[in-house]
Backbone as XML, in Angstrom:
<?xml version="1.0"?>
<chain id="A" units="angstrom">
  <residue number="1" name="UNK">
    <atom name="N" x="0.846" y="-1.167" z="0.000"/>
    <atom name="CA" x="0.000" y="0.000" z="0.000"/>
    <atom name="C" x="0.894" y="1.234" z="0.000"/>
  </residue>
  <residue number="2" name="UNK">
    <atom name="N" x="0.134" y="2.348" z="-0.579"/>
    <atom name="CA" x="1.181" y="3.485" z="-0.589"/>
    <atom name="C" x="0.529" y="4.607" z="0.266"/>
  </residue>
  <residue number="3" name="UNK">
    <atom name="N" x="1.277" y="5.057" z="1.171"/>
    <atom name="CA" x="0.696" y="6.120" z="1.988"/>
    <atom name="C" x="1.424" y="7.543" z="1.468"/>
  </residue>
  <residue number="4" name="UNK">
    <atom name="N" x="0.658" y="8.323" z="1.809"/>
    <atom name="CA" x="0.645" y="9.780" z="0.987"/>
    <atom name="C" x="0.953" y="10.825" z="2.008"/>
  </residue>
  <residue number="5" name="UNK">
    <atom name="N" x="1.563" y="10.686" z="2.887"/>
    <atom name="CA" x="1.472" y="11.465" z="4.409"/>
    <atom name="C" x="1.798" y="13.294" z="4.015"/>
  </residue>
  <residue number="6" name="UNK">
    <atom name="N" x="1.506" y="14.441" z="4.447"/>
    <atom name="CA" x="2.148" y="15.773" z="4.134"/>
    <atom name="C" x="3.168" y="15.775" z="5.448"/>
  </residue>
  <residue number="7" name="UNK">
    <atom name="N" x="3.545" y="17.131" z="4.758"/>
    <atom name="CA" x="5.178" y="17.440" z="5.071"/>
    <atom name="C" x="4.950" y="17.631" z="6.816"/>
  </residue>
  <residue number="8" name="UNK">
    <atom name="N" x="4.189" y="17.955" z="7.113"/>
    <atom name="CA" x="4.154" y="18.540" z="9.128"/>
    <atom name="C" x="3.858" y="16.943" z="9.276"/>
  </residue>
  <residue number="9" name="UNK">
    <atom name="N" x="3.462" y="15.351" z="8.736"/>
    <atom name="CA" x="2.982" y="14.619" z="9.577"/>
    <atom name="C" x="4.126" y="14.177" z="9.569"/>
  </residue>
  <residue number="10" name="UNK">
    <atom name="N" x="5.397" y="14.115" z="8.351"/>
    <atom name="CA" x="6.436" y="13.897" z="8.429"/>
    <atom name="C" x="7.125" y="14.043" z="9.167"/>
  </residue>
  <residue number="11" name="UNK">
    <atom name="N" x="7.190" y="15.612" z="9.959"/>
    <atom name="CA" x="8.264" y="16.170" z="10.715"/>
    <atom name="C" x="7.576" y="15.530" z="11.986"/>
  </residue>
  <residue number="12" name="UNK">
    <atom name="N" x="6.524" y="15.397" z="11.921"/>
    <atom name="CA" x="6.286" y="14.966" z="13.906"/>
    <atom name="C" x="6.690" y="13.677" z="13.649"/>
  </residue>
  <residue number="13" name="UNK">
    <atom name="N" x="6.848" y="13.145" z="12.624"/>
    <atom name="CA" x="7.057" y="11.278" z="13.308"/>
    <atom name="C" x="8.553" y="11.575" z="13.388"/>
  </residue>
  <residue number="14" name="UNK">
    <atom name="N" x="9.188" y="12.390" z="12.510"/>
    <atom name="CA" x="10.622" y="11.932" z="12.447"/>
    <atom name="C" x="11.163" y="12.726" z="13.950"/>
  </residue>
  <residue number="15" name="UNK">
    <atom name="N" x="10.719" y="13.904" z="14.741"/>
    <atom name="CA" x="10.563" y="14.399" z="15.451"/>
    <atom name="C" x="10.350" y="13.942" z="17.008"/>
  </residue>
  <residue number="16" name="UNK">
    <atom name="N" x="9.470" y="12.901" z="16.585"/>
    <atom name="CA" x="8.295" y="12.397" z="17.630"/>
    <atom name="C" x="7.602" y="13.008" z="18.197"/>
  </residue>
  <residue number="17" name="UNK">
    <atom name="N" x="7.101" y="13.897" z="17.931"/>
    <atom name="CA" x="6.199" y="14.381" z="18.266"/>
    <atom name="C" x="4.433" y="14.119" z="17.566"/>
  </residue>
  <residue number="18" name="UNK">
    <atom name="N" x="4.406" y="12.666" z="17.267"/>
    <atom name="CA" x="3.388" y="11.763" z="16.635"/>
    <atom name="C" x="3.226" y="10.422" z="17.751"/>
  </residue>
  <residue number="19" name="UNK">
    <atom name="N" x="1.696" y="10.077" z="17.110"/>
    <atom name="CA" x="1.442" y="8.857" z="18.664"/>
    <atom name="C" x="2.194" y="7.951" z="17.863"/>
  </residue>
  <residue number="20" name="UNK">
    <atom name="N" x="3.200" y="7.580" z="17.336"/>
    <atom name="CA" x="3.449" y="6.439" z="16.753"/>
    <atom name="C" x="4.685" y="6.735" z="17.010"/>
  </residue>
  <residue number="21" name="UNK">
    <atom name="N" x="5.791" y="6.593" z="17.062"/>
    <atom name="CA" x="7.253" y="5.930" z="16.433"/>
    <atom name="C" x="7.845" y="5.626" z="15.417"/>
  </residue>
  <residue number="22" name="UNK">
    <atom name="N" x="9.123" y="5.988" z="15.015"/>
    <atom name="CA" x="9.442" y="5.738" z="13.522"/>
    <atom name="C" x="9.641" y="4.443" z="13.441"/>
  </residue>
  <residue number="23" name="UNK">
    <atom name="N" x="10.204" y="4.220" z="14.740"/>
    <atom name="CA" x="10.907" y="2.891" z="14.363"/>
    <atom name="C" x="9.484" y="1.387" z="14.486"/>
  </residue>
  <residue number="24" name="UNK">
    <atom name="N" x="8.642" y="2.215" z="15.138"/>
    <atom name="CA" x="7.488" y="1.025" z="15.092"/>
    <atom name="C" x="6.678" y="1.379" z="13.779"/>
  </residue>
  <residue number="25" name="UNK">
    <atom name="N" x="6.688" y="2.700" z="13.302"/>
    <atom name="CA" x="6.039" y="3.014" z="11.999"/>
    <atom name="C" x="7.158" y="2.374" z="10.486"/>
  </residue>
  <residue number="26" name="UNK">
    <atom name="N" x="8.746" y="2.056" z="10.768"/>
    <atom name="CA" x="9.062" y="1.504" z="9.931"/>
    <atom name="C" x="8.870" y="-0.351" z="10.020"/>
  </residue>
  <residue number="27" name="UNK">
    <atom name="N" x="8.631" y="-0.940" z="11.717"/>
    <atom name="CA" x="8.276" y="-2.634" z="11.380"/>
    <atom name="C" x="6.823" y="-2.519" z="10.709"/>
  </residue>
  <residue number="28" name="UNK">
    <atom name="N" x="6.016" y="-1.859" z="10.768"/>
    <atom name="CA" x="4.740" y="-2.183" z="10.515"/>
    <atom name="C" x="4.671" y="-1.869" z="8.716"/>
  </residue>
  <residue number="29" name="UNK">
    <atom name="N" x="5.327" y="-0.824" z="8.303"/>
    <atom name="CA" x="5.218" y="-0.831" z="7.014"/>
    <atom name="C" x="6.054" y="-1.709" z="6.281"/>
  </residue>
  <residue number="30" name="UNK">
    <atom name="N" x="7.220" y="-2.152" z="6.916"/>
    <atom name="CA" x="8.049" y="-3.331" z="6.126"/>
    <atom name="C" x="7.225" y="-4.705" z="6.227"/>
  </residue>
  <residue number="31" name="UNK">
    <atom name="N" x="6.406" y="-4.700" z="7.308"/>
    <atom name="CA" x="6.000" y="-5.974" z="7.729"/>
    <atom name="C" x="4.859" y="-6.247" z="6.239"/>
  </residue>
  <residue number="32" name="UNK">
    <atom name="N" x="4.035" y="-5.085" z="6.319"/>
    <atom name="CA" x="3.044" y="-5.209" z="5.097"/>
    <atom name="C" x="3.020" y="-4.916" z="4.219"/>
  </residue>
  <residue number="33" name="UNK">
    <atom name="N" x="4.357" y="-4.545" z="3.848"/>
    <atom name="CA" x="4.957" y="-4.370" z="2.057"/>
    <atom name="C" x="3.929" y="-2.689" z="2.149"/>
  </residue>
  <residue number="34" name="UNK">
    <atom name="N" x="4.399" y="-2.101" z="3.019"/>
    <atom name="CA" x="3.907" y="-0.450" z="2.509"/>
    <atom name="C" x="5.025" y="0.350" z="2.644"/>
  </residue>
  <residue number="35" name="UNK">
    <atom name="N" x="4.502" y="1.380" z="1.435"/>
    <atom name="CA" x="5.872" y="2.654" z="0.930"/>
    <atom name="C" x="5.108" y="3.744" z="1.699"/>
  </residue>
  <residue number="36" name="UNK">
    <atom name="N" x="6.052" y="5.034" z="2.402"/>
    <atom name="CA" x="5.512" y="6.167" z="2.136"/>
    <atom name="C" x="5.783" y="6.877" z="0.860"/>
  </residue>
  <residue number="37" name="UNK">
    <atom name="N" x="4.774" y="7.694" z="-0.034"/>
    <atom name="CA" x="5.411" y="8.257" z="-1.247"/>
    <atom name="C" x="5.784" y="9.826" z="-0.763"/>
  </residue>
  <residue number="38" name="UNK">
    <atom name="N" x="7.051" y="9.917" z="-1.048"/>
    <atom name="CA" x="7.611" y="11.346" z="-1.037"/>
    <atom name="C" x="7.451" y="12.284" z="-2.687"/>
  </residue>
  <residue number="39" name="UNK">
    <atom name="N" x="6.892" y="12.869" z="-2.714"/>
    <atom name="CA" x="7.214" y="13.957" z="-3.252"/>
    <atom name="C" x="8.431" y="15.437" z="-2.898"/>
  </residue>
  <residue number="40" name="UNK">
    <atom name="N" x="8.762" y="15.724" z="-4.838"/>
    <atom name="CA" x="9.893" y="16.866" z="-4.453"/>
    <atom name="C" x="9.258" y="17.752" z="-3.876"/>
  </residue>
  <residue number="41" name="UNK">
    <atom name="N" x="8.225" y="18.530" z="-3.637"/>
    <atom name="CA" x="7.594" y="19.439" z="-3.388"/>
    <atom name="C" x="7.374" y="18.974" z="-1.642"/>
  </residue>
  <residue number="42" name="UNK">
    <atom name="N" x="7.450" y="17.747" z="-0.938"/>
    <atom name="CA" x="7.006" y="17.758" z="0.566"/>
    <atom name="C" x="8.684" y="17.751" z="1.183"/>
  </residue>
  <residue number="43" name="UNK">
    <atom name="N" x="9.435" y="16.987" z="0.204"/>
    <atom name="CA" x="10.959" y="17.356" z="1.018"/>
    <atom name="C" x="11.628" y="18.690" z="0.586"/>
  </residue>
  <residue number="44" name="UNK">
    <atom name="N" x="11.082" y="19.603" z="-0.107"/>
    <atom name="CA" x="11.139" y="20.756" z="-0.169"/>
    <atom name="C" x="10.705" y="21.469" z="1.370"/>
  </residue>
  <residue number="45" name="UNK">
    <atom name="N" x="9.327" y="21.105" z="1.598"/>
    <atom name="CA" x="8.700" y="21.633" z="2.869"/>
    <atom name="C" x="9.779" y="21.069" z="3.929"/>
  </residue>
  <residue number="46" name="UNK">
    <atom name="N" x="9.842" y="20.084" z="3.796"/>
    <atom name="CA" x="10.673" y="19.550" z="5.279"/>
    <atom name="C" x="12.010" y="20.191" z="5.783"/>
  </residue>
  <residue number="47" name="UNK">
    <atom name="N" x="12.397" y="20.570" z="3.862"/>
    <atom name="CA" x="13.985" y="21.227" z="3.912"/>
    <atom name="C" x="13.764" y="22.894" z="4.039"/>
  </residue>
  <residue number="48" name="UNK">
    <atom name="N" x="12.325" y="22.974" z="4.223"/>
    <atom name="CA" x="12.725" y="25.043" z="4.613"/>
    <atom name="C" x="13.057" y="25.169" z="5.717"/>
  </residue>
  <residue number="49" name="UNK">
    <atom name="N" x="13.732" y="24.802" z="6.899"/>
    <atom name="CA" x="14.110" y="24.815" z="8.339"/>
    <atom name="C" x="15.930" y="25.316" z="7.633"/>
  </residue>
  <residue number="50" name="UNK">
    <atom name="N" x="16.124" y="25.171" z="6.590"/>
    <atom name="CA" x="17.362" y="25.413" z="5.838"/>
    <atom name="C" x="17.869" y="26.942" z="6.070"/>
  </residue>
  <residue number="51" name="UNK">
    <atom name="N" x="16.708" y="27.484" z="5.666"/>
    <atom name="CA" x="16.390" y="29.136" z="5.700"/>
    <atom name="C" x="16.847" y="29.478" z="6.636"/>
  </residue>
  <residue number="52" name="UNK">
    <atom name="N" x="16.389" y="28.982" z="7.616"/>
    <atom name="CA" x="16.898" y="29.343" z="9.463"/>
    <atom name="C" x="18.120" y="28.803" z="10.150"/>
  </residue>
  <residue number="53" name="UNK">
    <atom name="N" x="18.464" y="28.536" z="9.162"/>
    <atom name="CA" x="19.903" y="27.552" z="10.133"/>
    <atom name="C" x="20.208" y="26.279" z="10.209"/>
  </residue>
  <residue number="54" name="UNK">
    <atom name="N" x="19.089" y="25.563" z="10.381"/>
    <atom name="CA" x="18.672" y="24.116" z="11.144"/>
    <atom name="C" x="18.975" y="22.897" z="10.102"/>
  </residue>
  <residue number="55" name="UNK">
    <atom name="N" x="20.356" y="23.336" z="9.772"/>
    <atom name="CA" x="20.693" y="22.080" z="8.763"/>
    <atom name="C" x="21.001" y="21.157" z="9.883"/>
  </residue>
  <residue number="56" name="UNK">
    <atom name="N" x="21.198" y="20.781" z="10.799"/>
    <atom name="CA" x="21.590" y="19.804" z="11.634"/>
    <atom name="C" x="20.233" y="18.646" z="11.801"/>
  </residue>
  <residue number="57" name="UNK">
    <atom name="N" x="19.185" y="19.748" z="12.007"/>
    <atom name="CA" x="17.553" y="19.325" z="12.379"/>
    <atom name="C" x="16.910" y="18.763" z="11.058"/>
  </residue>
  <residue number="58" name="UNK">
    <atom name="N" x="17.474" y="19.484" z="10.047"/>
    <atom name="CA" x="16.628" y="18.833" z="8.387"/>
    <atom name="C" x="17.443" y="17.908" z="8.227"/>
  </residue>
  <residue number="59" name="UNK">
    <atom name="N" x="19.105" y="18.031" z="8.429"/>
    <atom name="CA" x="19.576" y="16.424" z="8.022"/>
    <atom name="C" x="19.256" y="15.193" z="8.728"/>
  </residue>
  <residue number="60" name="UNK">
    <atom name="N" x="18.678" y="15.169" z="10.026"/>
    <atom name="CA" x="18.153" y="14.459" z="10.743"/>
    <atom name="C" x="16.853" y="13.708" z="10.226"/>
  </residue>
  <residue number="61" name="UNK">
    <atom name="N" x="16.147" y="14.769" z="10.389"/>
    <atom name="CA" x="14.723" y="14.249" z="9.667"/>
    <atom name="C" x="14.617" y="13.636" z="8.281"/>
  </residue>
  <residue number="62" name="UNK">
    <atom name="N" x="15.452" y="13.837" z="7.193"/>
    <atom name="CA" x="15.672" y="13.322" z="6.262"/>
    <atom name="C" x="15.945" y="12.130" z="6.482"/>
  </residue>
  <residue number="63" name="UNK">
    <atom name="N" x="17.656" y="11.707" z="7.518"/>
    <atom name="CA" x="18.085" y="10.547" z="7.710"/>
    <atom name="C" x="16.933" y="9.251" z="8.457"/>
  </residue>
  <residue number="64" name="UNK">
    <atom name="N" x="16.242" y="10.077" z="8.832"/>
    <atom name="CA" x="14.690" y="9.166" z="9.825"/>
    <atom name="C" x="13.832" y="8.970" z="8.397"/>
  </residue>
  <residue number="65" name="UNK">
    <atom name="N" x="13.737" y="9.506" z="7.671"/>
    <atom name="CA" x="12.502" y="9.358" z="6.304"/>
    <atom name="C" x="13.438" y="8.099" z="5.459"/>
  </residue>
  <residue number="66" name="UNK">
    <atom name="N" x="14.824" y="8.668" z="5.511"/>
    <atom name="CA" x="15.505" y="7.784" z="4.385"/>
    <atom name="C" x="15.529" y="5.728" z="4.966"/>
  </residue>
  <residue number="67" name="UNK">
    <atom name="N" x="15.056" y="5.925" z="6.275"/>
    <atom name="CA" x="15.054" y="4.544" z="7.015"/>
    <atom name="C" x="13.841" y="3.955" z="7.258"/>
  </residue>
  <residue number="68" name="UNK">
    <atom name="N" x="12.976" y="4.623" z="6.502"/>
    <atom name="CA" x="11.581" y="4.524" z="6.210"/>
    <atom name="C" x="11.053" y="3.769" z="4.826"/>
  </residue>
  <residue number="69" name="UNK">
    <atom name="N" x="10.520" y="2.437" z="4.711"/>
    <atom name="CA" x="10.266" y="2.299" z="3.170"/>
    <atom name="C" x="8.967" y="3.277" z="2.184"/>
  </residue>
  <residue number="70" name="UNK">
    <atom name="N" x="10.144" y="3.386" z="1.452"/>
    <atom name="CA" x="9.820" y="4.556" z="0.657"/>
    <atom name="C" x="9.592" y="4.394" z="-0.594"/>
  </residue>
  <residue number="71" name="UNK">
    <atom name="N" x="8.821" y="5.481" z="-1.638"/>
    <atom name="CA" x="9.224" y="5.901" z="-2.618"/>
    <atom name="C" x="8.653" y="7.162" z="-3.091"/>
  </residue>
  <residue number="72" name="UNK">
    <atom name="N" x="9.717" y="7.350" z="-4.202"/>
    <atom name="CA" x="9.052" y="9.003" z="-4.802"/>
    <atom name="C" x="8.540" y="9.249" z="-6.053"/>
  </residue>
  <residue number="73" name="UNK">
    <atom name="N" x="7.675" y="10.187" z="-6.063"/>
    <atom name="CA" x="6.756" y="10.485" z="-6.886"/>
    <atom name="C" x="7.073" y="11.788" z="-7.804"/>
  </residue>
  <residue number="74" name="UNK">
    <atom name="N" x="6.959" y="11.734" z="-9.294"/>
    <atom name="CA" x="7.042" y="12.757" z="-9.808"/>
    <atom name="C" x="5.631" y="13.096" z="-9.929"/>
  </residue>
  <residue number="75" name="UNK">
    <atom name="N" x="5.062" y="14.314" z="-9.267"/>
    <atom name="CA" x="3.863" y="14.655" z="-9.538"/>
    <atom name="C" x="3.573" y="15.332" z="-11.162"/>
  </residue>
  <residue number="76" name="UNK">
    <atom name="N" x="5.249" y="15.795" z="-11.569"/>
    <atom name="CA" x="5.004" y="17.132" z="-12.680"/>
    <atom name="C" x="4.349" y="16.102" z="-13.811"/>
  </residue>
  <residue number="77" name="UNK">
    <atom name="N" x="4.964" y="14.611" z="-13.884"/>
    <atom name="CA" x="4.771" y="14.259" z="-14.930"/>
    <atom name="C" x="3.665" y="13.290" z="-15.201"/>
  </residue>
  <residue number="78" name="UNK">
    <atom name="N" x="2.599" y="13.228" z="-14.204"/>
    <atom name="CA" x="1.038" y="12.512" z="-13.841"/>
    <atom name="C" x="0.348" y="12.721" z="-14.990"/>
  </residue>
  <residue number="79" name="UNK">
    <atom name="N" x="0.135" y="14.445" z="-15.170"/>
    <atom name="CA" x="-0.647" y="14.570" z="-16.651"/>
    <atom name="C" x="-0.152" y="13.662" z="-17.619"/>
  </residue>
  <residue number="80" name="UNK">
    <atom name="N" x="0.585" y="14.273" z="-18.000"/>
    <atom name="CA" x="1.421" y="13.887" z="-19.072"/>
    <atom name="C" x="1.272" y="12.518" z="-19.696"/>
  </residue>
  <residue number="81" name="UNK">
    <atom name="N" x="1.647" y="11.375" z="-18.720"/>
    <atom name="CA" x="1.648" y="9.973" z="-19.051"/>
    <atom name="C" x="0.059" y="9.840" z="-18.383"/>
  </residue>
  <residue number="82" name="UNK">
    <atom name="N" x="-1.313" y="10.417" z="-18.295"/>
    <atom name="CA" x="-2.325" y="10.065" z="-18.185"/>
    <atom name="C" x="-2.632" y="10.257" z="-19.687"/>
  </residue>
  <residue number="83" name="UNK">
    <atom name="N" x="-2.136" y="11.188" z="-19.834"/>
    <atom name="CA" x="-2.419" y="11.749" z="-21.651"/>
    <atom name="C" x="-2.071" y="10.741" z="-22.507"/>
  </residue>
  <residue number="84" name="UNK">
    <atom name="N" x="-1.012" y="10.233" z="-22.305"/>
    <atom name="CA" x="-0.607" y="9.481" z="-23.042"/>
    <atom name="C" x="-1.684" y="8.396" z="-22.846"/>
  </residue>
  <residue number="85" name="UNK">
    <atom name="N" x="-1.833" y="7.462" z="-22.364"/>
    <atom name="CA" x="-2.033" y="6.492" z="-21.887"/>
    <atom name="C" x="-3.725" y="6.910" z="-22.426"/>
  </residue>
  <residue number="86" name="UNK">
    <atom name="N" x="-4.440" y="7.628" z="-22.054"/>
    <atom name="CA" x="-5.725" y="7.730" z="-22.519"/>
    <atom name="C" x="-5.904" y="7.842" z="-23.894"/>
  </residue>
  <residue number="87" name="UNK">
    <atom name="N" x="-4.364" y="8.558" z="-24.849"/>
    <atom name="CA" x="-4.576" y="8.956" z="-26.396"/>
    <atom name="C" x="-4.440" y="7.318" z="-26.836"/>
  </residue>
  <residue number="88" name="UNK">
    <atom name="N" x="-3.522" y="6.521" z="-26.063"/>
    <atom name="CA" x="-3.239" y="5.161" z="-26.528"/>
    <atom name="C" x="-4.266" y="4.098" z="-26.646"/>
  </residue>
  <residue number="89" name="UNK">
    <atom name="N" x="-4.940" y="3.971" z="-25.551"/>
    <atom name="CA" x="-6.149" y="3.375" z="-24.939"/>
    <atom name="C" x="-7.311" y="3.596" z="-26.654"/>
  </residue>
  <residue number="90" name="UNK">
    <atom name="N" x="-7.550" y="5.248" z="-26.607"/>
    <atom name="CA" x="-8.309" y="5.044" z="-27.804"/>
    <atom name="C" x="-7.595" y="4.594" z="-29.122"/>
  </residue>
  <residue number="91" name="UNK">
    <atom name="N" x="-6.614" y="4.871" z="-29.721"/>
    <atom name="CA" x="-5.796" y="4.647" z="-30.859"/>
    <atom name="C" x="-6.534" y="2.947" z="-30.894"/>
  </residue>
  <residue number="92" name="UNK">
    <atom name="N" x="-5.883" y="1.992" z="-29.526"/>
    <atom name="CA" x="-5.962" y="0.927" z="-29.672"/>
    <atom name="C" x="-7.418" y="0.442" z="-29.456"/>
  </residue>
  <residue number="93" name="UNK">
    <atom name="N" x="-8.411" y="0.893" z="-28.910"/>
    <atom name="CA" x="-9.750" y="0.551" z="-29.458"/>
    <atom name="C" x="-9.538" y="-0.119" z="-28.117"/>
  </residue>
  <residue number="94" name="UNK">
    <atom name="N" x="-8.900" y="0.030" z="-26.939"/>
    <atom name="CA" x="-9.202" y="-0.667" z="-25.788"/>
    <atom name="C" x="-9.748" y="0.254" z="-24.509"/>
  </residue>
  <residue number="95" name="UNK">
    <atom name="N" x="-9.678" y="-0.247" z="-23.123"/>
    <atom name="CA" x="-9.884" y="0.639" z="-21.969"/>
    <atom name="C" x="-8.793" y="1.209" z="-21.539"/>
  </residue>
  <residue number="96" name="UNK">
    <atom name="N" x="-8.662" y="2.385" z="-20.891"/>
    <atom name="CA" x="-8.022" y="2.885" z="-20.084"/>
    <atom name="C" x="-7.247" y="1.839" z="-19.156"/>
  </residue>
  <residue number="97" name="UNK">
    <atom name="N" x="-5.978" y="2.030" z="-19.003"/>
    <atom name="CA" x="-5.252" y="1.146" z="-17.645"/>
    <atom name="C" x="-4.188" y="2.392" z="-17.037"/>
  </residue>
  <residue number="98" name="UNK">
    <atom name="N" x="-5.193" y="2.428" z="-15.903"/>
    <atom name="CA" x="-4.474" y="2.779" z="-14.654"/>
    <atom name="C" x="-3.307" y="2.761" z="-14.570"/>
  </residue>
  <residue number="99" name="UNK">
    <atom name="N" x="-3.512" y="1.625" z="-14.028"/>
    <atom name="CA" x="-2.117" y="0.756" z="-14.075"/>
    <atom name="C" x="-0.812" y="0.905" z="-14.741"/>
  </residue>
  <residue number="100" name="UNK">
    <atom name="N" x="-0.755" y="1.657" z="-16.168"/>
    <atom name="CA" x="0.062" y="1.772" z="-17.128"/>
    <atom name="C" x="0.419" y="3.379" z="-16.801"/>
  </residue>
  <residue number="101" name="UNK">
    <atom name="N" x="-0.064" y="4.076" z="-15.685"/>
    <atom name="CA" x="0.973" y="5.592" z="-15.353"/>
    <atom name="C" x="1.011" y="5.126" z="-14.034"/>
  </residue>
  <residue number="102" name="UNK">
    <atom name="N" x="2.536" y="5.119" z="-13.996"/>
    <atom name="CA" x="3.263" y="4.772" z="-12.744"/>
    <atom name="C" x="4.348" y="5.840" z="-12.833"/>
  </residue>
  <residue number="103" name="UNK">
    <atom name="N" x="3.979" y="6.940" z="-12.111"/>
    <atom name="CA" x="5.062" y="7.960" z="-12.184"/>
    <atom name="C" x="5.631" y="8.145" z="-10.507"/>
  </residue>
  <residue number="104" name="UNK">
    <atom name="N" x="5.869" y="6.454" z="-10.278"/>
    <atom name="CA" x="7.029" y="6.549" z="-9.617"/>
    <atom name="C" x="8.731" y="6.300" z="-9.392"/>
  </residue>
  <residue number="105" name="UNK">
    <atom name="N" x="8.868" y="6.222" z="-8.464"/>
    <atom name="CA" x="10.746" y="5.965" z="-9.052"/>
    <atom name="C" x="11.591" y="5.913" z="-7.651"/>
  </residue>
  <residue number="106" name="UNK">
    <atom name="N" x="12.116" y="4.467" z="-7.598"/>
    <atom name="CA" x="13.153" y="4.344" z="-6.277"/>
    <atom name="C" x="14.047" y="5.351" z="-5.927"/>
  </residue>
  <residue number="107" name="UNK">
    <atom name="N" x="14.118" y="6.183" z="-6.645"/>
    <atom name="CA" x="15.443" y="7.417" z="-6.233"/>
    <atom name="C" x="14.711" y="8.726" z="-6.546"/>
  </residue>
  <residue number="108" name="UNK">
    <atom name="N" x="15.347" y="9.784" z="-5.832"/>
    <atom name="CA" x="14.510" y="10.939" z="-6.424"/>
    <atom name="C" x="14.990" y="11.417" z="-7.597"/>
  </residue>
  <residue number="109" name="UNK">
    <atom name="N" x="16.153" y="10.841" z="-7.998"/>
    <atom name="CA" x="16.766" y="11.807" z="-9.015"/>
    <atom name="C" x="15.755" y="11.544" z="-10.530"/>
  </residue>
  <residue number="110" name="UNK">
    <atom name="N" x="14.871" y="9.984" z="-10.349"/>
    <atom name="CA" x="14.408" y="9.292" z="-11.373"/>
    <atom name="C" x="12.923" y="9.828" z="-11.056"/>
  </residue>
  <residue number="111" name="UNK">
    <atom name="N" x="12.605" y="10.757" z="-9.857"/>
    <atom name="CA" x="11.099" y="11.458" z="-9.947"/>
    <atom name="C" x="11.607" y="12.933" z="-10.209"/>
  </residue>
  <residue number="112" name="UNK">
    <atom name="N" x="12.335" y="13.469" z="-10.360"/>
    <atom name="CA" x="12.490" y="14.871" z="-10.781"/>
    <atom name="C" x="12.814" y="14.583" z="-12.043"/>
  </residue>
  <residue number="113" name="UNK">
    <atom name="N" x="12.245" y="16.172" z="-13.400"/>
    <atom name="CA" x="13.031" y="16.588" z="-14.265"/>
    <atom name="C" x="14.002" y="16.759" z="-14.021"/>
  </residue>
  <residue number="114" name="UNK">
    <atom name="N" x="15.506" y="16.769" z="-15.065"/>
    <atom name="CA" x="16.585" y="16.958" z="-14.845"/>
    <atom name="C" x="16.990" y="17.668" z="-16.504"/>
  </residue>
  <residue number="115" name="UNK">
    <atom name="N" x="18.066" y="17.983" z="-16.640"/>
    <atom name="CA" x="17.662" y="18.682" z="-18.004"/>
    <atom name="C" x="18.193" y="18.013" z="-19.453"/>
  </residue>
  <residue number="116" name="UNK">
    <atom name="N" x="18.409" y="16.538" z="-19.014"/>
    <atom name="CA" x="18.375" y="15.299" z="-19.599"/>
    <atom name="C" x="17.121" y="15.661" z="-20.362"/>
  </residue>
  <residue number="117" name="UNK">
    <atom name="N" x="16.185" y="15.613" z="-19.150"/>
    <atom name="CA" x="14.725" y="15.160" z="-19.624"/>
    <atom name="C" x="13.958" y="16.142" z="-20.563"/>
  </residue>
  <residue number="118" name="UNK">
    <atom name="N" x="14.787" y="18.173" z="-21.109"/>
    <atom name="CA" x="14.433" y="18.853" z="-21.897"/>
    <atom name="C" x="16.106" y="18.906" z="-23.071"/>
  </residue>
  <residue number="119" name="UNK">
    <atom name="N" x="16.452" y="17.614" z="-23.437"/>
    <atom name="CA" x="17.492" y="17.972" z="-24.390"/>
    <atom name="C" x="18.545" y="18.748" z="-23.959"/>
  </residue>
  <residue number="120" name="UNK">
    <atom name="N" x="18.878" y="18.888" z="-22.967"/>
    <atom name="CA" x="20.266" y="19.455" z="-22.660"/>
    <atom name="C" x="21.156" y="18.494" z="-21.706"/>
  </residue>
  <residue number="121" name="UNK">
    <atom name="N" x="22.615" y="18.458" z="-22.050"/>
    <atom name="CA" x="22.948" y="17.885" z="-20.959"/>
    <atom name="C" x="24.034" y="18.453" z="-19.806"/>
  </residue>
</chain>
């Protein structure tokens, strides 16, 4: 299962300041084959404590997320491969599959644009 958590529920677990525990919130999701999905846009949120100083406190919380099963999500590119996938669906005279936009990716570097991904390198 994939859980979708925002950026403040993040910081209280990694924090503890959540009724749960990371470390009991990471047996229970390994136990039942569940990811949290990160988006660039929520470790953006997590990383504005940057602004203020608190690189000690964001590298922390990161290192608690990164021991967490995970994965990340490119949100930019959802349209996009729905488009696709719906222009295909009709071309081929079949149904829509879900299933066939998976705009996720074990690393973040493979859920962000990069400028690979507009012809430059």
């Amino acid at each position: 299962m994939l859980i979708y958590p925002d950026s403040a529920d993040l910081m209280n677990i990694c924090r503890g300041n959540s009724q749960i525990a990371i470390s009991e919130l990471r047996q229970q999701h390994a136990a039942g084959a569940h990811q949290i999905v990160l988006s660039f846009n929520t470790l953006i949120e997590i990383a504005a404590p940057l602004r203020n100083g608190l690189q000690l406190e964001v590298r922390s919380d990161l290192n608690r997320l990164d021991d967490l099963p995970h994965i990340f999500i490119n949100e930019a590119r959802i349209r996009d491969m729905e488009m696709r996938e719906a222009l295909a669906a009709f071309e081929q005279g079949r149904e829509y599959e879900f299933a066939w936009v998976r705009p996720f990716a074990s690393r973040l570097d493979g859920a962000i644009e990069t400028c690979r991904a507009f012809g430059n390198t």
